[in-house]
N, C-alpha and C positions, 0 to 999 in steps of 0.2 A: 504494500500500500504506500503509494505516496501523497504527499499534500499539495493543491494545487498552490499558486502566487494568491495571495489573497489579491482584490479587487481595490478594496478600501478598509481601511483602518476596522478593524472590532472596533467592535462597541458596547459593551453591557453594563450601562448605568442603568437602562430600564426606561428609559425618554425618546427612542429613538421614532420618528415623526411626529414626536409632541409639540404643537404649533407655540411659537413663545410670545409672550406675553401675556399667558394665562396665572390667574390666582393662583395663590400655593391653595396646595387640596383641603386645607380647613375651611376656605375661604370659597369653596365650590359652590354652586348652587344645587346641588344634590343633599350638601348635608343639613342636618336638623338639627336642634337641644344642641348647639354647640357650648353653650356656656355651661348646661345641666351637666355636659359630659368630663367637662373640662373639672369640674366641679366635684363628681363622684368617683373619677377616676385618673384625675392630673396632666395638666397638660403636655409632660410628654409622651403618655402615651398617647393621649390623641391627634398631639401634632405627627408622631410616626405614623399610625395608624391613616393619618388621614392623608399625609404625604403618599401613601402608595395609593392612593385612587389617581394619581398622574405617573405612576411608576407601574410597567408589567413587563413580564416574562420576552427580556431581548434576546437571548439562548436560542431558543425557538423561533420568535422572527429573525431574527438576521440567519439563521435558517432557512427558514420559508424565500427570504431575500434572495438568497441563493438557490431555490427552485425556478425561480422566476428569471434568473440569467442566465441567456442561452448560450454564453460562450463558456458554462461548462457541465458538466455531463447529471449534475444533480438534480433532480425531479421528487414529485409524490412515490416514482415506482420502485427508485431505489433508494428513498427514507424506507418504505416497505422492507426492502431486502436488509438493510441495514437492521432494522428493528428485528428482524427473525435469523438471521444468520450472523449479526456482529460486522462491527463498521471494517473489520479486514475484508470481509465480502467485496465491498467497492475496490473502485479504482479510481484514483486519484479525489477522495471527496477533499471539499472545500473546508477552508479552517472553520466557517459557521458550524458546516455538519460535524465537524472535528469536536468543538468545542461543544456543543451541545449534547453529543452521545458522550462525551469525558465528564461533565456533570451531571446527568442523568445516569453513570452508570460507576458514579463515585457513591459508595454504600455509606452514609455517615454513620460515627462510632455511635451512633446511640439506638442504630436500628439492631435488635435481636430477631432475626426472623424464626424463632421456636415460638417468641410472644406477638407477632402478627400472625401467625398460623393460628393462636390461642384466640387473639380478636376477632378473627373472622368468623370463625366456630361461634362465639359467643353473640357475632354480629346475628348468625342466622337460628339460632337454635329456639329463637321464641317460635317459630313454627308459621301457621298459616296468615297471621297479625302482620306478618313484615309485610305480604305483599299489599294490601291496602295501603298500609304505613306510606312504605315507598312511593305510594304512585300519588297517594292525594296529598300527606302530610310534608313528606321530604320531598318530590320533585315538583308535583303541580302547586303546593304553598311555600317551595320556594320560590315562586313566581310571586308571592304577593308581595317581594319586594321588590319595593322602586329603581333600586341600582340593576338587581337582578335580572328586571324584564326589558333595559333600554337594549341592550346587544340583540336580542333577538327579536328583536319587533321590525328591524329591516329585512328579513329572507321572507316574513309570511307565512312563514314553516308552523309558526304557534297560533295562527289567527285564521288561518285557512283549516275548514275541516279535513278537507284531501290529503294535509300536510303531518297533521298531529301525530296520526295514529305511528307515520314513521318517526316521526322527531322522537316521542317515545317511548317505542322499543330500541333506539338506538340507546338511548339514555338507562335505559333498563340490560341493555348488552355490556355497557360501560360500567355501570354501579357491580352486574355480578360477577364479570370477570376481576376486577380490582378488588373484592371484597370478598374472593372464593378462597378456602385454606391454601394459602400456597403460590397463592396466584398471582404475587407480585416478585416472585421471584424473576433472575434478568430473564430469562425465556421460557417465560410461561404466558397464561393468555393476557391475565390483569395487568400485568408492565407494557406489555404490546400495545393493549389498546387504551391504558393510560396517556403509552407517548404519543397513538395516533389521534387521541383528543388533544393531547399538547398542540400540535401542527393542528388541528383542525382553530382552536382557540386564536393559532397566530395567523391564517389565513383571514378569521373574522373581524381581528386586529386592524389587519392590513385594509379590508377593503371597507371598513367602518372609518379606516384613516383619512380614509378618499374621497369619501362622502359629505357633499355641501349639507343632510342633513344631521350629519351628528352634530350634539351640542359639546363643545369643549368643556366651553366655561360654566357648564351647569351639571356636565355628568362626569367628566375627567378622561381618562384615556380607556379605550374601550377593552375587556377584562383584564382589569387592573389585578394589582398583587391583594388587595384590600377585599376586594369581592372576591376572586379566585379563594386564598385565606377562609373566608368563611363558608366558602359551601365544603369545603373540607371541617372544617372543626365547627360550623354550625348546619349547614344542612343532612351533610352524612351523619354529623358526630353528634352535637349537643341537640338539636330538634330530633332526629330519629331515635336515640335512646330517651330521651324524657318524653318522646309518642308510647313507646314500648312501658314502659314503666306504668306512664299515664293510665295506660289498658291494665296494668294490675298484675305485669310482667316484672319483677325483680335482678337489676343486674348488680351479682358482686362488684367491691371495690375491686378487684382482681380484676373481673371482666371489663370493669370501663377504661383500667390502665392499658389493658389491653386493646381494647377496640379502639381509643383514643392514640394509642402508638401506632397501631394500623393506620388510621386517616391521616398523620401525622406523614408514615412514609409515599401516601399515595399523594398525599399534598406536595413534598418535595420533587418527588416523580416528575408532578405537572406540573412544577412550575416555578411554587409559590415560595420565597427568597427564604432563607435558612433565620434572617430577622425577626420576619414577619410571622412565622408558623407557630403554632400550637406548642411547646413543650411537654403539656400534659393536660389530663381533665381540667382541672381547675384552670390553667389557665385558656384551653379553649373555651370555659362556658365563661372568665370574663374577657375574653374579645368577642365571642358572640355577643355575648349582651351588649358592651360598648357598642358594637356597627348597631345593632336592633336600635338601638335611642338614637345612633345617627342620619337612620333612615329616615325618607318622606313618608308619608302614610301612600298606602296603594292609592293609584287612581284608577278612572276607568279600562287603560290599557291594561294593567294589573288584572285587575277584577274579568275585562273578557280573557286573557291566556288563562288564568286560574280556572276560568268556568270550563274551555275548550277542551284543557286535558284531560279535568273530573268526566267531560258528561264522555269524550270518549273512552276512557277507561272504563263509563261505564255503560256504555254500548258493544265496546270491542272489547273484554279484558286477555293481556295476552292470553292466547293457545286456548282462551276458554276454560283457563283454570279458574275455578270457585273458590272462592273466599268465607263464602256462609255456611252455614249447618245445613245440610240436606232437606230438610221440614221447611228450615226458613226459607232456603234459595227458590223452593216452588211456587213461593207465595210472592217471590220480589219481581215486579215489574222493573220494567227501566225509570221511570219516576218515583217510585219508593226506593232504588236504589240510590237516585240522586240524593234523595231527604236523605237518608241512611250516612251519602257518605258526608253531608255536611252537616249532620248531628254529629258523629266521631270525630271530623275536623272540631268542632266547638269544644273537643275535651284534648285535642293536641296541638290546635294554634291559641295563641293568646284571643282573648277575646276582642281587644279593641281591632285589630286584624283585623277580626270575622266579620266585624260591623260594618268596618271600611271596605271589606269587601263586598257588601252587600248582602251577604249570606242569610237565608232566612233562617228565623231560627222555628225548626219544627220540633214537632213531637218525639221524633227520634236522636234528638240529645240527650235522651234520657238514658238510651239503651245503655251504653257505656257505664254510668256511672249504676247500673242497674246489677248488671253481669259484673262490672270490675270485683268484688268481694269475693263472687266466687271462682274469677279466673286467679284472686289472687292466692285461694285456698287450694286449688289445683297445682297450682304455680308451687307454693311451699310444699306439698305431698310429692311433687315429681321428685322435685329438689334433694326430699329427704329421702327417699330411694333410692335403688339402682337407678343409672341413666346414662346413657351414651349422646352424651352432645353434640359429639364429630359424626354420630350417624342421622340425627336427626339434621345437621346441618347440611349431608350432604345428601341426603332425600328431598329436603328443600329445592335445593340447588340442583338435583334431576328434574324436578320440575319445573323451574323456572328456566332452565336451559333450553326443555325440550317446546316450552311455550314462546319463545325468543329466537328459536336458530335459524338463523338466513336461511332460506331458503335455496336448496342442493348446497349449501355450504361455503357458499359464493364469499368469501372474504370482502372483498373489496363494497360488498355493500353491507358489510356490520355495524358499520356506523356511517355519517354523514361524507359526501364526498366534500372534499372542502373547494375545488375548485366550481362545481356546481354549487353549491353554498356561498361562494363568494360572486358568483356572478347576481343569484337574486338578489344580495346586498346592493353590488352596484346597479340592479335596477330598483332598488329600491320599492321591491312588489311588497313591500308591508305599508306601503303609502304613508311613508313617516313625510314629516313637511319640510321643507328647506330653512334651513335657521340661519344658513352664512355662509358666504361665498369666499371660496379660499383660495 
C-alpha cells in the first residue's frame, strides 16, 4: 500500500466549510435556557458543549472530500472494500482515507470488549418491550427534537410516506448490528455499518453545506459533534434504558456500566471527539439533560416526522413481528394501535414533549402504569432464577434480523445510499425554504 500526495493540507479542527462570521455556538439560535443552563450546570461546560454544535466529524469529511476527486482512485466502493477487508486492501488511498481508518481503528484504553459484549446482552434481554421502545420512544421521539429533525427535513425521506418505511428499517439495520454481542468488533457487522453511517453522516454534511436553505446562524453546522454526542449517550443510552425501566424493567448498576460503555464505543466509532463523549452513566444522563434544557420545544416539523414514523411503524411493523399478547393483538386495529402507542410514549417521553407534540392524551396511558407492577414482579422472579440473558438476547436478535434483512442480501442497500441521499438534499424535495444566499 502506498499513500497518494495529499491535494491540500489536512484538516481536522472540525470547521471545515463553516461559513465565518457566525456566533460562537452558545450564541446560536437553536439554543434555549441558556442562562438556566449556564446556571445549573457552569459555564464551561456549556460553553464546550455548545461550541461543538459548529464543530463535526472532519475524519470523515475530508474523506468523503476525497471520494469526490476524480484524480484519485477513492470512491463509496472502495471505502466499502476498505471497511470489510482493511485499508491494505486498496491501492494507493488518500491521507483523508488514511487518517480516518487510523482513528476509527485506534481501540482507546478504556474500551474492554468482554464489557461491551456484556452491554449488548443487557441492551437486549428485556425481551419483546425493546422493539416498541426502539421504534417510537428512541428513534421516532428522537425526532421531537429540534436540532435532531433540521438535517433530515431536506431528503423528504421522513415527511414523505413512500420514504419512511425505508428510512426506518435502515435505522433499525444500524441500531442492531452496533448493539448485537460482539458486533462492534473491527470486522464484524456493527463497526461496518457504524463506519458506513459515519460516511453517510458526512455526505449529508456536505450537501447540507451547499444548501442556500440551511440556517447557519440558527442551527450551527449540520450533524454536529453536540447532537451526534447525544443520540449516542441520550437517544441509545439514557432515553432507551429509563423507556425500559419506565415499563417496570430493572437494569443493574453493572448492566448500565455496561450498556453505557457500549454506546460510548459506538459513539467514538462514528465520530463523536474523544472530549465531547460520555465517560460513563452518570455523566451521559448529565449531558443528556444539559442538551434537553438546551433545546427549542418541537415545532410543527417535529410533530409531522414524529407522527410519520409512529403511524408507519404502525401500519408496517418490521417483518410483521408482534409486539402485543396474542388476545390483545386481535383486538388492535391500526387506530387503537396508534392511541396504544402514544399512551406508552406519555410514560417514556417527558410530558411537556408530549404536549408540544400535540399528542393526545387517550385512554391508553393508563395501560402502562397499569401492567408496570406486574411486569415489574415478573421482572424480579426471572431475575431470581435461573436465566440465560445471552440467549434471550440472541433470540431477540433472530428476530429482529430476520424482520430487517435486505432483501436477497443485497449489501449495498442496508442502509441509505449516501450519494442518492445527497442529491434529494440538493434538490431540496423536503421543501425547506431558502434563508440565505451564499
Amino acid at each position: 500500500m502506498t499513500i497518494a500526495e495529499p491535494h491540500t493540507p489536512l484538516t481536522f479542527r472540525g470547521d471545515l466549510d463553516v461559513p465565518t462570521g457566525l456566533p460562537r455556538g452558545i450564541d446560536l439560535g437553536r439554543m434555549n435556557n441558556v442562562d438556566k443552563a449556564i446556571a445549573m450546570y457552569g459555564r464551561p461546560l456549556v460553553e464546550k458543549m455548545t461550541d461543538h454544535a459548529l464543530l463535526a466529524d472532519d475524519y470523515a469529511y475530508r474523506a468523503m472530500l476525497d471520494f469526490k476527486d476524480k484524480s484519485n482512485s477513492m470512491n463509496w466502493r472502495t471505502f466499502d472494500v476498505a471497511v470489510e477487508h482493511g485499508l491494505d486492501a486498496l491501492d494507493d488511498p488518500t491521507p483523508g482515507v488514511v487518517a480516518l481508518f487510523e482513528q476509527m481503528e485506534t481501540v482507546p484504553d478504556w474500551v474492554d470488549f468482554d464489557q461491551l459484549y456484556r452491554g449488548a446482552v443487557a441492551f437486549w434481554r428485556a425481551g419483546m418491550i425493546v422493539q416498541p421502545i426502539l421504534a417510537w420512544a428512541t428513534i421516532a421521539g428522537g425526532f421531537s427534537m429540534y436540532s435532531a429533525t433540521r438535517p433530515v427535513l431536506f431528503s423528504g425521506r421522513l415527511r414523505k410516506a413512500d420514504k419512511v418505511g425505508t428510512r426506518l428499517i435502515e435505522s433499525f439495520r444500524y441500531v442492531v448490528a452496533a448493539y448485537t454481542p460482539g458486533g462492534m468488533g473491527r470486522f464484524e457487522e456493527g463497526f461496518r455499518l457504524t463506519a458506513k453511517v459515519r460516511m453517510i453522516h458526512a455526505a449529508v454534511r456536505h450537501s447540507l453545506s451547499q444548501s442556500d436553505a440551511w440556517d447557519w446562524a440558527n442551527w450551527g453546522i449540520p450533524i454536529n459533534n453536540m447532537d451526534a454526542m447525544v443520540t449516542q449517550s441520550g437517544q441509545f443510552g439514557v432515553k432507551f434504558t429509563d423507556a425500559v425501566q419506565a415499563s417496570g424493567i430493572r437494569f443493574s448498576d453493572r448492566e448500565l456500566d455496561d450498556i453505557f460503555a457500549l454506546s460510548r464505543y459506538v459513539g467514538y466509532v462514528i465520530g463523536v471527539p474523544p472530549e465531547l463523549l460520555h465517560t460513563d452513566y452518570e455523566d451521559a444522563r448529565r449531558k443528556t439533560e444539559l442538551h434537553t434544557l438546551l433545546e427549542l420545544p418541537p415545532d410543527q416539523l417535529c410533530r409531522d416526522v414524529v407522527e410519520s414514523i409512529i403511524k408507519f411503524s404502525i401500519e408496517n411493523p418490521p417483518g410483521d413481528v408482534e409486539v402485543l399478547p396474542g388476545p390483545l393483538a386481535k383486538v388492535m386495529t391500526d387506530e387503537r394501535r396508534l392511541k396504544l402507542a402514544y399512551g406508552l410514549l406519555r410514560e417514556w417521553i417527558p410530558a411537556d414533549v408530549m404536549d408540544a407534540l400535540g399528542a393526545e392524551k387517550t385512554a391508553w396511558r393508563f395501560v402502562l402504569p397499569a401492567a408496570r407492577p406486574l411486569i415489574r414482579i415478573a421482572d424480579r422472579i426471572q431475575r431470581a432464577l435461573p436465566h440465560d440473558d445471552e440467549k434471550a438476547a440472541f433470540t431477540l436478535l433472530h428476530n429482529f434480523n430476520n424482520a430487517i434483512a435486505v432483501p436477497g442480501g443485497d449489501k449495498a442497500h442496508e442502509v441509505a445510499n449516501p450519494e442518492e441521499v445527497g442529491a434529494d438534499i440538493a434538490a431540496n424535495k423536503g421543501g425547506m425554504p431558502v434563508v440565505a444566499q451564499r
